[in-house]
C-alpha angles and dihedrals in degrees: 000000000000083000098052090051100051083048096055101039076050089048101050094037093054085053095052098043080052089050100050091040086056098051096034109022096083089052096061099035101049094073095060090052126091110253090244094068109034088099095232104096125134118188109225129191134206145112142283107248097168142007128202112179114202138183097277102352139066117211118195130189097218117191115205141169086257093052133272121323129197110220121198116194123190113168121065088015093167097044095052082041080064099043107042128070129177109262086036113132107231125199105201134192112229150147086246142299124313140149091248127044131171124199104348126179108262107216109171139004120194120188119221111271094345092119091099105034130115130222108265111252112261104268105265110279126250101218112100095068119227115185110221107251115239130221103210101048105142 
């Protein structure tokens, strides 16, 4: 009988830990993992419409389909300062649309009419030396 009884309090506790695992777990799990693998992403599109650099943070003005967002980033600010221009399309990696998001996964940056363009030729090289020719040698 004493058997039965530790089998069943073990039976019904494990049901309930699995329970409460299955509707909070993800909850508290989700802030320790990294944004590309929470399973939640949704890629959105639009374009810069403003940029405000700051001392440790980039804000963007992002037009999309959905409305305006405004886009904080706060890690490789000098590096995203560099890359993105005002007019630029944006491709960004979020949990959804919203009007404020912080730190979101920056997937692609495509720059206004630049799909056909070719790389400019390398500036001509100085190192075959030509002595500018003077007009006064004597």
């Amino acid at each position: 009988m004493r058997g039965w009884l530790i089998l069943t309090f073990t039976l019904l506790t494990g049901v309930i830990l699995g329970i409460g695992a299955a509707t909070m777990g993800p909850a508290l799990v989700t802030r320790y993992l990294p944004k590309s693998i929470s399973g939640q992403a949704e890629r959105l599109q639009g374009e810069v419409l403003r940029k405000q650099r700051e001392q440790n943070r980039l804000l963007l003005k992002v037009g999309t389909a959905r409305g305006p967002m405004l886009v904080t980033f706060t890690q490789k600010v000098a590096e995203l300062d560099l890359l993105l221009e005002a007019g630029d399309t944006v491709t960004l990696i979020t949990t959804g649309h919203a009007t404020f998001v912080e730190d979101p996964i920056l997937d692609r940056v495509q720059r206004p009419g630049a799909a056909g363009l070719a790389p400019a030729p390398p500036p001509a090289s100085s190192s075959s030396p030509q002595a500018p020719k003077d007009k006064a040698s004597r």
